[in-house]
Structures are given as C-alpha cells and as structure tokens.
C-alpha positions as CSV (number, residue, x, y, z in Angstrom):
1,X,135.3,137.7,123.1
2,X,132.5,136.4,121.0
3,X,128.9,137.5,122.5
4,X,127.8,133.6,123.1
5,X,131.0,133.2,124.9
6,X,130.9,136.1,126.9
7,X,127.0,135.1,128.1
8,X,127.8,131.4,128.5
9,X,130.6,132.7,131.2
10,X,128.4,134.9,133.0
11,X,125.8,132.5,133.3
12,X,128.1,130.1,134.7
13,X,129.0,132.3,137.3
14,X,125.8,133.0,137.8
15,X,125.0,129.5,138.3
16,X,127.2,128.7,140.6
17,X,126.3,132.1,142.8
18,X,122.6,131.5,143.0
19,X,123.0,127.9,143.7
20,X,125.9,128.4,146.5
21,X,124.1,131.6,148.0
22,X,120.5,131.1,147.3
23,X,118.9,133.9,145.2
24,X,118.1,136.1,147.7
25,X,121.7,136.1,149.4
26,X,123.7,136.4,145.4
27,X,124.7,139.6,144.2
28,X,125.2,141.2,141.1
29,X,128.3,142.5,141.8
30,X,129.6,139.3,142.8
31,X,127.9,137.3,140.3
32,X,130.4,140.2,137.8
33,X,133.2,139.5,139.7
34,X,133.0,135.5,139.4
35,X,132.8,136.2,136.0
36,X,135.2,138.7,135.4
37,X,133.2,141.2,134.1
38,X,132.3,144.7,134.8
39,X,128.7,144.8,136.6
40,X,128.1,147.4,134.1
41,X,128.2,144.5,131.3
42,X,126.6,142.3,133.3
43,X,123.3,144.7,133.4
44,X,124.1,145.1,129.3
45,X,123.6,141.4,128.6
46,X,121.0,140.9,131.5
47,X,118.9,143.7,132.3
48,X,118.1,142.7,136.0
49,X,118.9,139.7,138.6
50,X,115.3,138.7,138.3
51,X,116.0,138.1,133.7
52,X,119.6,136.5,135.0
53,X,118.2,133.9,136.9
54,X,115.5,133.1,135.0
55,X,118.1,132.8,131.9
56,X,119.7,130.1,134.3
57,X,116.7,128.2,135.0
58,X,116.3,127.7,131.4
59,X,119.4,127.1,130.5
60,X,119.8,124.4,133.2
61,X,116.3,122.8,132.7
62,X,117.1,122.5,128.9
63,X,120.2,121.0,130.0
64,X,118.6,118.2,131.8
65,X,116.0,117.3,129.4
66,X,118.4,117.2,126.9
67,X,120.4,114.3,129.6
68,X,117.3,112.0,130.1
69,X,116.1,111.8,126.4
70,X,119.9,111.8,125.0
71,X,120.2,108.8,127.5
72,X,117.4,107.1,126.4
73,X,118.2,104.8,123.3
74,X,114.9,104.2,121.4
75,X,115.7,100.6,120.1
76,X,116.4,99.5,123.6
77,X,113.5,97.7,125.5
78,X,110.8,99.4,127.9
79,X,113.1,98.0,130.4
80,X,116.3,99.5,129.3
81,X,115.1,102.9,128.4
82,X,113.5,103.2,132.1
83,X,117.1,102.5,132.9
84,X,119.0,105.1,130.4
85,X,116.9,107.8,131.1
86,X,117.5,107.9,135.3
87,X,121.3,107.1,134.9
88,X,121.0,110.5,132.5
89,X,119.2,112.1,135.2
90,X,120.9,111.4,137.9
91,X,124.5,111.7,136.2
92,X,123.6,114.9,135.2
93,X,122.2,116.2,138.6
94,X,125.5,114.7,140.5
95,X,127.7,116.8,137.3
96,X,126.1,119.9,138.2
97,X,125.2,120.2,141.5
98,X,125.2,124.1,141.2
99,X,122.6,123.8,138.5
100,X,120.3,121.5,140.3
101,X,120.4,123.6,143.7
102,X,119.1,126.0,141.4
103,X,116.6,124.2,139.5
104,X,115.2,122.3,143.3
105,X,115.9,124.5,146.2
106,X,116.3,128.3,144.8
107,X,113.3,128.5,141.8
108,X,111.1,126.2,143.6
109,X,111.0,128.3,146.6
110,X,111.8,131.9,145.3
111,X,108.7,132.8,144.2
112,X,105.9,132.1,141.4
113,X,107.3,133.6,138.8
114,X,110.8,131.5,138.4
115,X,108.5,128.1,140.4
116,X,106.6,128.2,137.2
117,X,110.1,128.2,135.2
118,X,110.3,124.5,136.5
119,X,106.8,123.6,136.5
120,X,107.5,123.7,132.6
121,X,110.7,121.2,133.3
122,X,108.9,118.6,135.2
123,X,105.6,118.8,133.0
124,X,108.0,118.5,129.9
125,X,109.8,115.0,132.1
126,X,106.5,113.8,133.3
127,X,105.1,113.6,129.6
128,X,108.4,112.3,128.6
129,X,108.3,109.4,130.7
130,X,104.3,109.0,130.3
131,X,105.0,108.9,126.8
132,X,107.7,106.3,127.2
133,X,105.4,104.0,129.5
134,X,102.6,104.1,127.4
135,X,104.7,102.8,124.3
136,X,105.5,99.9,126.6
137,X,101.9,99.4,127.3
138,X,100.7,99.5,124.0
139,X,103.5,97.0,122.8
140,X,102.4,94.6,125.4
141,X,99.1,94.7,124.5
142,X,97.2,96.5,127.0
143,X,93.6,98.3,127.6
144,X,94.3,102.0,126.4
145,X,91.6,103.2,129.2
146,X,93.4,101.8,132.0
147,X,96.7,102.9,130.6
148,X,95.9,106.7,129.9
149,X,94.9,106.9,133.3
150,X,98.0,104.5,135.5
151,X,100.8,105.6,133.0
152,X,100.4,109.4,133.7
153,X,99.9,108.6,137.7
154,X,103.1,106.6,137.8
155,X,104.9,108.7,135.4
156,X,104.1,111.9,137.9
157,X,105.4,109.5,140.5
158,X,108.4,108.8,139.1
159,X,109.7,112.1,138.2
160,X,109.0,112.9,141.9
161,X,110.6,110.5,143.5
162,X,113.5,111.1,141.0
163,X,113.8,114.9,142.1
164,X,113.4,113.7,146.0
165,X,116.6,111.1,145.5
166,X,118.8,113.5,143.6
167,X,118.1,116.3,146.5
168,X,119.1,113.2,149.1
169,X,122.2,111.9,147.1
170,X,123.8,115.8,146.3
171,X,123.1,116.8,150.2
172,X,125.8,116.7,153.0
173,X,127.2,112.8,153.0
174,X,126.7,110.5,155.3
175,X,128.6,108.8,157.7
176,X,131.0,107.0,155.6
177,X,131.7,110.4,154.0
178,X,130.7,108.8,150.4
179,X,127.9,110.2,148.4
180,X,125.8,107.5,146.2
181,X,127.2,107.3,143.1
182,X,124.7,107.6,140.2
183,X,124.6,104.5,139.0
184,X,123.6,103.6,142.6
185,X,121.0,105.7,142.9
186,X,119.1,105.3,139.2
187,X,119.6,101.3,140.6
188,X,117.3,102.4,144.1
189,X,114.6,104.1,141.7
190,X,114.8,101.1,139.2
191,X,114.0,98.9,141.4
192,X,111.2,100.7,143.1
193,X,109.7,101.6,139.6
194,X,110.1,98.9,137.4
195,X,108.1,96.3,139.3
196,X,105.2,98.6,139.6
197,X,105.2,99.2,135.8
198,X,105.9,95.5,135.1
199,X,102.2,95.5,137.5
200,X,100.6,98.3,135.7
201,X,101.6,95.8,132.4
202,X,100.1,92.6,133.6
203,X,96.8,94.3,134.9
204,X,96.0,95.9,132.1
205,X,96.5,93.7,129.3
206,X,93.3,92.8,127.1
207,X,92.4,89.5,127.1
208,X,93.9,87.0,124.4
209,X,97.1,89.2,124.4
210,X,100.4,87.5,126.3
C-alpha cells in the first residue's frame, strides 16, 4: 500500500478514536487496531500519540479552511459570500463530526501545546472573514479607521459564535430527535450577523458616498 495511503488510514482511525474517546481515554493500540495496522507501524509513521494527534489537528484544521474559502465564491456579493462561507463551515463540521470533536472539545482542552494547534485555525478564519468584511466596507465606501477597528471585532465575533453553534447543532438532539440541518443553522448565524454588518456599513460610510 502506497505510504500516503497507508497514513491517510491511520489518521482516520485516529480521528475517529480521539474524537469518540477523548485523547486521554484513546490508545495506540486501539487507534492500530481501527486501522489495521500493527502498533509497531503505527509508531514507524508516528513517533508518539502526542505527534499523531497533532498530525490530526492539522490535517482537520486544513480541512476546514479549505471548506469556508472553497465555499466562498469571490464574484458573489458581500452578502452572498457571508453566506457561502458558513454553509461551508457548518456542512463541513456536520460531515465530520469526529474531526470537529477533535478540533473543539479534545485540543482545546488537552493542553497548550495541541490548544495552540487551533489557535492558528481560528486566527487563520478570523483574518479570513476580517478580510472579507473589509472588502465589503471598502466597496461601500466607508472610513478605513472605523473599519480596521469594527471589522476585526465582529469578524472575531463571528467565528465564535460559529464554533459555539456547530458544538450546539453536532451535540445530543433534542426532543424531536432531529439535529439542525446546516443550511438551518448558517441561516441562524446569517441572520444574527448580517444585520450588524449591514450596521457596521451604514455607520461608517464617509460622507458624500451612498
């Protein structure tokens, strides 16, 4: 089996241990064993449990950036892009629930090392999304002051919030026994964010500009 393959399968497995078991709880022999591999091999690829899952907070947090900006079409208005790039996140974070648990609830709260693994994720999503709101602002004519400062704020909110919602729509389900779907959910965070942008816009604007 080619090398990539055989890495891409351990990590899979190891995926879905650490985000069932919590890192703490997962094992290396049954993170082999999910995979099908001697533990032996496991150790040759990945020296020790602390490099495994640190290769899977990388490869997951590369995974979801790549969702949000592949979602986000360029062309599209401020508007519509907002809108791509949380039905991206959220698809992706209802896709792989395994990955998320790992990225939210087992790095974040493991220890320094893999919380600063993340911190790199949601820096890298809150300039993203910064970035994206200030090219609204700029089209629409606004003060570049006021927008350095309100675009990063409410970018940093946003990304928050988005994490909190994912957590809330990927935990036990209510009731009716139906999770949010993700449409549904990027629609709750839309609706929250948008108006506040659409506020940030019409503040800010220099005068003589529509």
């Amino acid at each position: 089996m080619p090398k990539e393959v055989r890495e891409r399968q351990m990590l899979d497995a190891a995926v879905a241990t650490f985000g069932r078991l919590g890192y703490r709880a997962a094992s290396m022999d049954g993170i082999a064993e999910r995979a099908g591999v001697s533990k032996p091999l496991l150790y040759l690829y990945l020296n020790s449990k602390e490099e495994l899952f640190t290769a899977c907070i990388r490869r997951e947090a590369a995974a979801l950036a790549a969702a949000v900006t592949g979602a986000v079409d360029a062309g599209e208005s401020p508007e519509r892009q907002l809108w791509g790039g949380l039905l991206g996140f959220f698809t992706h974070t209802a896709d792989h629930p395994d990955g998320w648990a790992v990225l939210y609830r087992q790095a974040r709260t493991t220890g320094r090392p893999f919380a600063a693994e993340v911190d790199v994720l949601r820096e890298g999503l809150v300039e993203y999304v910064a970035g994206l709101f200030a090219a609204a602002a700029r089209d629409a004519g606004c003060d570049a002051a006021l927008v350095g400062r309100e675009v990063t704020a409410l970018a940093h909110a946003l990304v928050g919030a988005a994490e909190s919602l994912a957590d809330w729509a990927g935990g036990a389900p209510p009731a009716s026994g139906e999770r949010p779907e993700p449409k549904d959910t990027a629609a709750t965070l839309m609706d929250f964010a948008w108006p506040g942008l659409e506020a940030l816009l019409a503040r800010a604007r220099t005068p003589g500009t529509t």
